[in-house]
Legacy VTK file of the C-alpha trace (Angstrom):
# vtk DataFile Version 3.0
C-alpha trace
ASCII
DATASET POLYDATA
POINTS 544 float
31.793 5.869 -43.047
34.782 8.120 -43.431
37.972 5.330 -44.047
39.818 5.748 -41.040
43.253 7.266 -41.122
46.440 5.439 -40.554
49.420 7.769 -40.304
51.299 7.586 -43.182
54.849 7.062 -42.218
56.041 3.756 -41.158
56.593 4.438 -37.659
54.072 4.799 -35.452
54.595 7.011 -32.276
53.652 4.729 -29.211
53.710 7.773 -26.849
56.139 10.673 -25.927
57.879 7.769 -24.422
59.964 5.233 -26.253
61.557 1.546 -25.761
62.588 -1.255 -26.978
62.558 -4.120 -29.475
63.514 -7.230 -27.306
63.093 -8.131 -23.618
66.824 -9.935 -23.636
68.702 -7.962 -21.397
70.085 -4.495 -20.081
72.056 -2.357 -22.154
74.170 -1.746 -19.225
74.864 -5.732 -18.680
78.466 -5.093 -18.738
78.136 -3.754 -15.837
76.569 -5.862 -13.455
77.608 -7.586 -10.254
78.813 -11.240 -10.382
75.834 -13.653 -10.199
75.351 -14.459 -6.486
74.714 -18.035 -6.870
74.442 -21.077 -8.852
70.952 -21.154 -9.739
71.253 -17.321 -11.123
74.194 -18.893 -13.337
71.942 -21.725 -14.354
69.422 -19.061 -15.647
71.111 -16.862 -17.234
72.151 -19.941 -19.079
68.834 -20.649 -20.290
67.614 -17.493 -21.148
70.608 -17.348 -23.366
69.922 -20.124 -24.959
66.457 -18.638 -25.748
68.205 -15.928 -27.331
69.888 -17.386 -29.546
67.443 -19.727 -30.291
64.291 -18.467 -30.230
62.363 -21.847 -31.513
63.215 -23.174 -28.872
60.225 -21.481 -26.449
57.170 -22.798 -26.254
55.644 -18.990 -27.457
57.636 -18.316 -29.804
56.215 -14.956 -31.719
58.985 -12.773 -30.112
63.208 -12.771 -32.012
61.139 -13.988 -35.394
62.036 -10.713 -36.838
65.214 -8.765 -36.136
66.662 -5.342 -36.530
70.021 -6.495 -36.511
72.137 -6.484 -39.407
72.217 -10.102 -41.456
76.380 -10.080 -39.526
75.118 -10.223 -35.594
77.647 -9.930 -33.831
76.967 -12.179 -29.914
73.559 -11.601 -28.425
73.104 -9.249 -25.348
72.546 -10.728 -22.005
69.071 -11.535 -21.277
66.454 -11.146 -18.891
63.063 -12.513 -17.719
61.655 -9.367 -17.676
63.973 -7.289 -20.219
65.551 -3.764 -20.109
66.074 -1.844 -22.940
68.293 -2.775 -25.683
69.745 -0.489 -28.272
69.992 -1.712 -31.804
73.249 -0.787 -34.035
71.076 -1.406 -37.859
67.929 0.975 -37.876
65.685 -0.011 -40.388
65.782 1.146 -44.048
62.005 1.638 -45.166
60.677 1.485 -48.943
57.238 2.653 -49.359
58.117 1.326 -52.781
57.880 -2.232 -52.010
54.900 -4.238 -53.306
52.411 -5.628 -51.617
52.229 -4.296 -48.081
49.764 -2.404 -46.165
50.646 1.143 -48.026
49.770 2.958 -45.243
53.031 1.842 -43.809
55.523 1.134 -45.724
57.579 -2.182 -46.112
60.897 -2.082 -44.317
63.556 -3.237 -46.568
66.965 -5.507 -45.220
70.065 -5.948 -45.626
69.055 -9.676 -46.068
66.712 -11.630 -46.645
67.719 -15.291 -46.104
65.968 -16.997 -43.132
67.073 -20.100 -41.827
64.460 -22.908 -41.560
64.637 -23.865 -37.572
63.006 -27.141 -37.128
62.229 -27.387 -33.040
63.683 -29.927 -31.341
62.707 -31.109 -27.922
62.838 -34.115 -25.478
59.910 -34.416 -22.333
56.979 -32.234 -21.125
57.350 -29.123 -19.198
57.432 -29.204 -15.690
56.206 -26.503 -13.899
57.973 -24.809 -10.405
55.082 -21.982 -9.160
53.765 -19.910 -11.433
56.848 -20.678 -14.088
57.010 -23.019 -16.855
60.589 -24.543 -17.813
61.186 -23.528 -20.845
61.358 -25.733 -23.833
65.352 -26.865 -25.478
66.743 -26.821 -28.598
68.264 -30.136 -29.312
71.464 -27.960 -31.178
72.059 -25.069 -28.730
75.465 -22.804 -28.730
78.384 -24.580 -27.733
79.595 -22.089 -25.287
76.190 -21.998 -23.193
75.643 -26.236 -23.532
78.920 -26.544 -22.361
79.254 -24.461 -19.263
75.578 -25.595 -18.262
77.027 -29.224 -18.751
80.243 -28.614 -17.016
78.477 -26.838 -13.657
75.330 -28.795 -13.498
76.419 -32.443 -14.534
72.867 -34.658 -14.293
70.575 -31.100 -14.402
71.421 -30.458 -17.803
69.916 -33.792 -18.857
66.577 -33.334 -17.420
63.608 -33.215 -20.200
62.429 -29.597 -20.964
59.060 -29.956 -22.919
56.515 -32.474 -24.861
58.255 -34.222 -27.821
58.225 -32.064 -30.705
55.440 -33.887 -32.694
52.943 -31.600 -35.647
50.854 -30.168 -33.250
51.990 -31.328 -29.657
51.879 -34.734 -27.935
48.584 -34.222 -26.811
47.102 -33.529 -29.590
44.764 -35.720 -31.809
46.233 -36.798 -34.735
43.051 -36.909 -36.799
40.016 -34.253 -36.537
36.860 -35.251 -34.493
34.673 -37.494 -36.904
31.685 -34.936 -35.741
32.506 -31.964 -34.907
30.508 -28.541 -35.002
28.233 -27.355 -37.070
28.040 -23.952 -36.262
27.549 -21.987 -39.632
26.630 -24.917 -41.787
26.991 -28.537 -41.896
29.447 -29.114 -44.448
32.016 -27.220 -41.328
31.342 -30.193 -39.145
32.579 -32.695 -41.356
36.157 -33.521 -41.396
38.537 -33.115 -44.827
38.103 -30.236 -47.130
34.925 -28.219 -47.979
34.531 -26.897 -51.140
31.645 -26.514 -54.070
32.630 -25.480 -56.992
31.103 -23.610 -59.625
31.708 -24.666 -63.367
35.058 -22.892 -64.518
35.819 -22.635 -60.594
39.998 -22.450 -60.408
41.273 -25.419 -58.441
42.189 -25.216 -54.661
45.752 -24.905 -54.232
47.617 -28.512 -54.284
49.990 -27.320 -51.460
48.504 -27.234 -48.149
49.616 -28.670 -45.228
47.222 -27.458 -42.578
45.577 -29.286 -40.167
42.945 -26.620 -40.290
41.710 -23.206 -42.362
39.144 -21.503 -43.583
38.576 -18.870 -46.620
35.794 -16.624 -45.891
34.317 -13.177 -47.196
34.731 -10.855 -44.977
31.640 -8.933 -45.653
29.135 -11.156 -46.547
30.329 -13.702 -44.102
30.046 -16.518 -46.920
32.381 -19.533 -46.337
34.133 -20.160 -49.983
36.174 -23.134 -48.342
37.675 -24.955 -45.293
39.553 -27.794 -44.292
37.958 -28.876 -40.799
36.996 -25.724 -39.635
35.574 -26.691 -36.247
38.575 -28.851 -35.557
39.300 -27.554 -32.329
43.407 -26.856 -31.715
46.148 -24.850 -29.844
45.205 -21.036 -31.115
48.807 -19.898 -29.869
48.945 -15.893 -29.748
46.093 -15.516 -32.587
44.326 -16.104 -29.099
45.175 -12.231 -28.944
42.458 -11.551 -30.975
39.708 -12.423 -28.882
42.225 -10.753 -26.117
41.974 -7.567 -28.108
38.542 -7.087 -29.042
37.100 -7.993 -25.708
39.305 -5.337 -23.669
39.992 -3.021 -26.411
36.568 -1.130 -25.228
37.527 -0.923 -22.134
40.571 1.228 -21.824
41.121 4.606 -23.409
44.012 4.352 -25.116
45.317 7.406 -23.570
45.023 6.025 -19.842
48.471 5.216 -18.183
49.361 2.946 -15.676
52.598 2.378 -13.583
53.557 -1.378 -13.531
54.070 -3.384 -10.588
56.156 -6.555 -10.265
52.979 -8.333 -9.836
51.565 -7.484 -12.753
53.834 -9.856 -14.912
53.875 -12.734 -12.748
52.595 -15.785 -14.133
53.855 -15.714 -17.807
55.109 -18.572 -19.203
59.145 -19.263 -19.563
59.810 -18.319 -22.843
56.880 -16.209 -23.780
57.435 -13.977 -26.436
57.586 -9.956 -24.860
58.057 -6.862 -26.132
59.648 -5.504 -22.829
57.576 -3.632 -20.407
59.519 -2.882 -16.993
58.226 -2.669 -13.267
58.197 0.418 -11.882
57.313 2.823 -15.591
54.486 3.868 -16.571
53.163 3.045 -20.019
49.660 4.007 -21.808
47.073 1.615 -22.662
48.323 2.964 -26.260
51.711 1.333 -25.780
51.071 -1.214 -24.507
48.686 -2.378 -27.661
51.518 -2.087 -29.384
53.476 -4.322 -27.951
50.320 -7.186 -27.874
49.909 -6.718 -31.801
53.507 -6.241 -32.760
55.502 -7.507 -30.515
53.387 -10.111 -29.189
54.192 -9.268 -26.115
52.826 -11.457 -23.250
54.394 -8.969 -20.444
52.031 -6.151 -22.293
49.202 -9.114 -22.375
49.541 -9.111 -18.575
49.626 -5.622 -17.449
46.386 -5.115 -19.600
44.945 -8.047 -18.002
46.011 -6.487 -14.064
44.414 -3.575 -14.891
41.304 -5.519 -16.167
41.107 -6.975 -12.860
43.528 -9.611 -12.923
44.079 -12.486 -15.358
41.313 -14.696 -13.969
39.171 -11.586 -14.483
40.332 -11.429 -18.049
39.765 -15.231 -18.776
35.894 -14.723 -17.438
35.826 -12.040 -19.851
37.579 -13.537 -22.695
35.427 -16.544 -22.335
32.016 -14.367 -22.179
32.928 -12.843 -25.473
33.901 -15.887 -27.440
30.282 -17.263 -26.003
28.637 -13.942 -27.418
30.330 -14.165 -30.512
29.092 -18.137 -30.358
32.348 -19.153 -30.429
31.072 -22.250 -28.865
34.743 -24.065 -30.071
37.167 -21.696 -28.034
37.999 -23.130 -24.474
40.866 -19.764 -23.177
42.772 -20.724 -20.247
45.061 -17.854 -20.706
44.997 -14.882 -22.391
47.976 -14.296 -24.363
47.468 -17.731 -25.893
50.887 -19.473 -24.075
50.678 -23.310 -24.109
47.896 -24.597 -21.733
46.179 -27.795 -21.294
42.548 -27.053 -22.538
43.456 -23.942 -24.274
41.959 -24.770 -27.622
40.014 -22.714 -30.701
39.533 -23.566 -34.114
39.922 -21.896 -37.635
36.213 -20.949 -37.589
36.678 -19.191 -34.293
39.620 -17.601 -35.270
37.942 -15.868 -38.648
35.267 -14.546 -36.321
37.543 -13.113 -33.559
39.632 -11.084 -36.680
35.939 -10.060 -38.307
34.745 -8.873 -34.884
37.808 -7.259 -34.346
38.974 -5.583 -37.075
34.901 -3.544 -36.406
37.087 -1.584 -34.288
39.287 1.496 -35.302
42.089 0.897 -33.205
41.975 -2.281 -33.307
42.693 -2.600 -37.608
44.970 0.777 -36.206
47.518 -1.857 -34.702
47.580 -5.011 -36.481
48.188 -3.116 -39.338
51.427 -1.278 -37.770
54.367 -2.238 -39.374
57.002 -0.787 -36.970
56.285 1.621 -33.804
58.409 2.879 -31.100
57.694 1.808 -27.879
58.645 3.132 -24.151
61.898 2.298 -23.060
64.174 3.225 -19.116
65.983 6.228 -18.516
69.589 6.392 -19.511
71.496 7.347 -16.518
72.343 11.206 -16.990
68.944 11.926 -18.906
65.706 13.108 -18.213
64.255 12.072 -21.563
63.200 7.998 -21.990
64.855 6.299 -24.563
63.728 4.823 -27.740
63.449 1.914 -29.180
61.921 0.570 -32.321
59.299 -2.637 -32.681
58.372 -4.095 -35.326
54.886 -6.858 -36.379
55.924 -10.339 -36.789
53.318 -10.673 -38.913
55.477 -11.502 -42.110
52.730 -11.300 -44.968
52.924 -7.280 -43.477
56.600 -6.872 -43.341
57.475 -8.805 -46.173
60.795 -10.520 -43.308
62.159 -13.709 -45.394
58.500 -13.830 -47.175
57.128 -12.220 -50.205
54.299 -9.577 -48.371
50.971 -9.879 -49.835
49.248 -7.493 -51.888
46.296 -5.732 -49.849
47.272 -7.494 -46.497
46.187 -5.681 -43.273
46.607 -7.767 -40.488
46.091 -9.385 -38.695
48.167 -12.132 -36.021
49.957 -14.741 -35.864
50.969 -17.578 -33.499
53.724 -20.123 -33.159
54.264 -22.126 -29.401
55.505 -25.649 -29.565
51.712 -27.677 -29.499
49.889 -25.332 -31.605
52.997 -24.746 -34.537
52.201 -21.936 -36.580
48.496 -20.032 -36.576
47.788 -17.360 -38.380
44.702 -15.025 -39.445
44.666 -12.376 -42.489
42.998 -10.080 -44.106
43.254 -8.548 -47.441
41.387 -6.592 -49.778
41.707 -6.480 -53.462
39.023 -3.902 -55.381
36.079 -3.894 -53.447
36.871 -8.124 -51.952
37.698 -8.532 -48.341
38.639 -11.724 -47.493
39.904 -13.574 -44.383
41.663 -16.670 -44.209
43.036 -18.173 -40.603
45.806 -21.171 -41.482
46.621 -23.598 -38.124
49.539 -25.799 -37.969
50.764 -26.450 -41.247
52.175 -30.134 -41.567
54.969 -29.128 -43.871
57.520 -27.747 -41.863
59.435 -25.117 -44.403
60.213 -21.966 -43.071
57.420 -19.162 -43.368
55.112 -22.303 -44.427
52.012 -20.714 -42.103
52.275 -17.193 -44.322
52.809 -19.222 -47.804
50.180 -21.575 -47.299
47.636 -18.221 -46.047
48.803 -16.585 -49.405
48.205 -19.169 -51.740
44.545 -19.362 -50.424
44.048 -15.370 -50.207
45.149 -15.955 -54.248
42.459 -18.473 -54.606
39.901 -17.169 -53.020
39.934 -13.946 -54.902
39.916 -15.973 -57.762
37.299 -18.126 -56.669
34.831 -15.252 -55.381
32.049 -15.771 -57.252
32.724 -19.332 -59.363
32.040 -21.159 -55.689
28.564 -21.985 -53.465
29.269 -20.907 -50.011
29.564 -24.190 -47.753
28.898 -21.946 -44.885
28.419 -18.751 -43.071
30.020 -16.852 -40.428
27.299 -16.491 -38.218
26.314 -13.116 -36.186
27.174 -13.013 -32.433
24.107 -13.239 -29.743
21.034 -15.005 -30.040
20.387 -14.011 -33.739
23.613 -16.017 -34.774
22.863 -18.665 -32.569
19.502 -18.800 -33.727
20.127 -18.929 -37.194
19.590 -22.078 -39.669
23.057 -22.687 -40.204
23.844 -22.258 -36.486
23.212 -26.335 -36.405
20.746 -26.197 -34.322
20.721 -28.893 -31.158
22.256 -31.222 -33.305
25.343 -28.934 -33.612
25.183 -28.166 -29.887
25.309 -31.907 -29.263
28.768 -32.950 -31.692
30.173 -29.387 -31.104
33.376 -30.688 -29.603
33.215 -29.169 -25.454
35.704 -26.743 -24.621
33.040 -25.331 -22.318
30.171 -26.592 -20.509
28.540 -22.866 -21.140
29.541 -21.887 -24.550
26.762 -21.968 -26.648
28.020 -20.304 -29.970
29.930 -19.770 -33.333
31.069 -17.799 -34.849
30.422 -13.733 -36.324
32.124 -11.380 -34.694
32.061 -8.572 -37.324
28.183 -7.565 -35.900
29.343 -6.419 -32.317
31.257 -3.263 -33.000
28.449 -1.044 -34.456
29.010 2.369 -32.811
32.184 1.284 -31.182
35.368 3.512 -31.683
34.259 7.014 -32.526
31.868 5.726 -35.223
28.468 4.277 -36.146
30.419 1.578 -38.218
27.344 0.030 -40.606
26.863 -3.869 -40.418
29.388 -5.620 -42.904
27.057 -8.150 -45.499
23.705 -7.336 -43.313
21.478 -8.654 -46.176
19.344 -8.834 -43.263
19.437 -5.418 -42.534
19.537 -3.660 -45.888
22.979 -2.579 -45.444
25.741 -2.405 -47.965
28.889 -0.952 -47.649
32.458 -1.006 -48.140
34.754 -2.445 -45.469
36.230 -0.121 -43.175
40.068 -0.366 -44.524
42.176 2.522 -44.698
41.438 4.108 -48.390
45.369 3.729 -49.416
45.028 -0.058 -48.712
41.721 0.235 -51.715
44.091 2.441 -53.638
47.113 0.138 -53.400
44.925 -2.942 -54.259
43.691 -1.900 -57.660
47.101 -0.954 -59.032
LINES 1 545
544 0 1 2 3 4 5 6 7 8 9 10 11 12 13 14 15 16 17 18 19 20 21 22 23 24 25 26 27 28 29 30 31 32 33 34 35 36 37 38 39 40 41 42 43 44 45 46 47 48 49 50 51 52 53 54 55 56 57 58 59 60 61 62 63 64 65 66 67 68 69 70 71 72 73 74 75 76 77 78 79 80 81 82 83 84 85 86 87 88 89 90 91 92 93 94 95 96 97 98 99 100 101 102 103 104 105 106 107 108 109 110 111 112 113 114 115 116 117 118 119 120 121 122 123 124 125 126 127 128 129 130 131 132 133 134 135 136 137 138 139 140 141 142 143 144 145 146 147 148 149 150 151 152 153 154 155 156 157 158 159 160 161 162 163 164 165 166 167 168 169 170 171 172 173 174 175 176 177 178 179 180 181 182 183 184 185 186 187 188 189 190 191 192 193 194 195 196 197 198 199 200 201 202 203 204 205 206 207 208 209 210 211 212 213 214 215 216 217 218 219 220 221 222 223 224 225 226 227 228 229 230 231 232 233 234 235 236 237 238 239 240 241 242 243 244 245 246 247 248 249 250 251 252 253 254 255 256 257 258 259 260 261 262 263 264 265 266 267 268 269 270 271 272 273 274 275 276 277 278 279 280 281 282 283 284 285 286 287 288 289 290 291 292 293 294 295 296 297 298 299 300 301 302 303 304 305 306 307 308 309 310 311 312 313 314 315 316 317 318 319 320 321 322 323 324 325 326 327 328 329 330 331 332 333 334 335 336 337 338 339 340 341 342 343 344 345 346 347 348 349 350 351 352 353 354 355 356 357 358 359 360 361 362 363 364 365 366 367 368 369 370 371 372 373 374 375 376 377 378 379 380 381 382 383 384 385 386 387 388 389 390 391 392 393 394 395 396 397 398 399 400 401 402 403 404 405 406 407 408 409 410 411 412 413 414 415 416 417 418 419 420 421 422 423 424 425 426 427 428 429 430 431 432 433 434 435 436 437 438 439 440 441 442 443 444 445 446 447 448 449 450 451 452 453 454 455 456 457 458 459 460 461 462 463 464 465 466 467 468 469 470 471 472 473 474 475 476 477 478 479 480 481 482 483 484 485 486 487 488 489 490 491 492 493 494 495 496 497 498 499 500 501 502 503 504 505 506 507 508 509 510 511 512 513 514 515 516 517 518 519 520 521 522 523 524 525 526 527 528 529 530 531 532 533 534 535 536 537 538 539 540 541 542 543
């Protein structure tokens, strides 16, 4: 198969349309009416608080990475839903820099330094219709604790969200003693998996995880994992399975004109790239808002015009089970905080292998930057611009050294599940995957060093180890298959759902999908060998 071809500059062109970066406010805020009441005060309050502290929400993928300059001067007003703000720093790009997806180039800063926000909270969320209240920052800005103190006396003390403990205050502290054994026994046992060769390097020493997994992408042999199965918070990795279960459904060139509706029901907080009521936007946009952005608000319009979010869930749900994904339990589908909402590390790898099958799908977790639709400045005909850029860090290369072959492909950070991520790299003719969840050390980019330190061992260690596992195909064959666990896996397999009934292997279900009859990746099975389907500068750029 012909590599597929990502444009070469580092912007990508979300349509003849353009917006913006951040759903905090209207670039026209200085001229709006009063606030007609209390309560309005109250919330522009909080969401200025989210602003400026953007660890403070419970989804927490959006304000990671910023176009500003490193002197920001006071944040814009903010909004729920988020009008189109113009940024004053555009981005200076270096196609120079190592280690990023060459295709699109590394954007370079004017600095560098990233503070390390530790998340501070006090109570559980409390929920008023289809909002959540959104989770505090113990150290807020003076000027917004104070007037919300001043105005609302006993209001301001209320608890905002569960006590900021690794992983949530619902969570267990220790993995399942039996968990599942989807893809191999040694994944349903708790503590780290490995099996060495002789002259095998050593796993890294500094890893904090609660749970990961190293895995060949093409083969689908498991070179290590620290309880795989263990099933946690996915936070927006959950986009994956979001992704490659409606990404077939849509042409990308398909528009659709948002209704208020359409965004009701996200989460306070949620992290959005800043789609608007009453604009239209292409299926194409709004992709890339969900894989750079994060964007729940672009998570829910593609989920009304899949038939609703409910709709979406079914569907979501479906897939994981085809993929036998038998560990993933989605509640909703842009991966915001939800009691039940749980996947694991194992799930996770087979969501990205599945996925990244698909041409636009590696198309837009590999996007560095994009422009994406914005309003119409009052006087013009044209829609404005605004740029986006991934939060995916090991990409970038924001506050974090970027990794040498990465191409995608998402990350996650709410306050129960901390920081998820899945990656893939390639270095020669090695693909490899590796999904980190919830690092224990809590040092700033710790979810991207942790993910890079085992992308450096496992290309090491390709080769020198046994497999202690597979990713297994999706459908019966995968769930039929020896290291599927049989009943006995069925039984311990931790329940997220009383139907699932599989692992994991999603790289098998995109043959023929997305202009291409894409060959089966490590089908000893089938006879097939082949390279993976990365862009041929990421090959190029990972032998020099």
């Amino acid at each position: 198969m012909t590599p597929i071809a990502v444009p070469k500059r580092n912007e990508v062109i979300a349509s003849s349309r353009c917006t913006q970066k951040y759903v905090v406010g209207s670039p026209e805020s200085s001229k709006a009416s009063p606030l007609a009441s209390f309560h309005k005060f109250l919330t522009k309050v909080n969401q200025m608080t989210q602003l400026q502290t953007p660890k403070a929400s419970r989804n927490q993928d959006t304000g990671r990475l910023s176009f500003m300059g490193s002197s920001m001067g006071t944040a814009p007003d903010t909004s729920t839903r988020g009008s189109a703000v113009n940024t004053s720093a555009p981005l200076s790009l270096s196609s120079a820099t190592p280690g990023t997806f060459t295709s699109v180039p590394t954007p370079s800063f004017t600095s560098t330094h990233v503070r390390d926000r530790t998340r501070k909270s006090t109570g559980k969320s409390t929920r008023t219709s289809s909002r959540r209240t959104p989770a505090r920052r113990a150290a807020v800005p003076l000027a917004a604790t104070a007037a919300a103190l001043l105005l609302c006396g006993p209001l301001a003390a209320a608890p905002a969200h569960a006590a900021d403990q690794p992983g949530g205050s619902t969570e267990a502290v220790k993995p399942p003693a039996r968990m599942s054994t989807v893809g191999g026994k040694r994944l349903g046992r708790p503590g780290t998996q490995v099996d060495p060769k002789a002259g095998a390097p050593a796993l890294p020493k500094e890893l904090s995880g609660k749970s990961w997994l190293v895995a060949d992408a093409e083969s689908g042999d498991v070179l290590a994992s620290h309880n795989a199965h263990w099933q946690l918070p996915p936070a927006s990795t959950l986009k994956m399975l979001f992704a490659d279960t409606l990404l077939p459904k849509m042409p990308k060139t398909k528009t659709h004109k948002v209704q208020l509706s359409d965004l009701e029901g996200m989460g306070e907080g949620s992290s959005l790239v800043g789609v608007k009521e009453n604009y239209t936007y292409s299926v194409h946009d709004l992709w890339l808002g969900v894989f750079l952005r994060s964007g729940n608000d672009a998570v829910h319009v593609l989920s009304a015009m899949n038939g609703g979010v409910p709709a979406t869930v079914s569907d979501m749900q479906a897939h994981a089970k085809h993929l036998n994904a038998r560990d993933t339990h989605v509640v909703t589908p842009d991966g915001y905080d939800e009691k039940g909402q749980v996947s694991s590390a194992y799930d996770l790898t087979l969501f990205a292998r599945s996925g990244l099958q698909k041409a636009d799908f590696r198309e837009y977790c590999s996007t560095a930057t994009a422009q994406f639709p914005g309003t119409f400045e009052k006087g013009k005909k044209k829609r404005s611009s605004f740029g986006i850029q991934n939060t995916n860090r090991l990409l970038t290369g924001f506050g974090v050294e970027p990794y040498k072959g990465i191409a995608g492909v998402k990350n996650g950070n709410t306050t129960n599940a901390g920081a998820t991520f899945t990656g893939v790299a390639q270095r020669g003719s090695r693909v490899l995957l590796v999904t980190v969840m919830n690092p224990q050390e809590k040092e700033a980019n710790e979810v991207y060093k942790e993910t890079a330190r085992l992308f450096d061992w496992g290309f090491k260690a390709a080769g020198s180890v046994h497999p202690v596992g597979t990713l297994v195909r999706p459908g019966a064959a995968g769930a039929n298959h020896p290291s599927a666990g049989g009943e006995d896996g069925h039984k311990h397999a931790q329940a997220s759902v009383s139907t699932d009934n599989g692992g994991s292997g999603g790289a098998w279900t995109a043959v023929g999908i997305a202009g291409g009859s894409l060959a089966l990746l490590g089908a000893v099975a089938f006879g097939v060998h082949r390279r993976w389907p990365l862009p041929e500068l990421v090959r190029r750029r990972s032998r020099d």
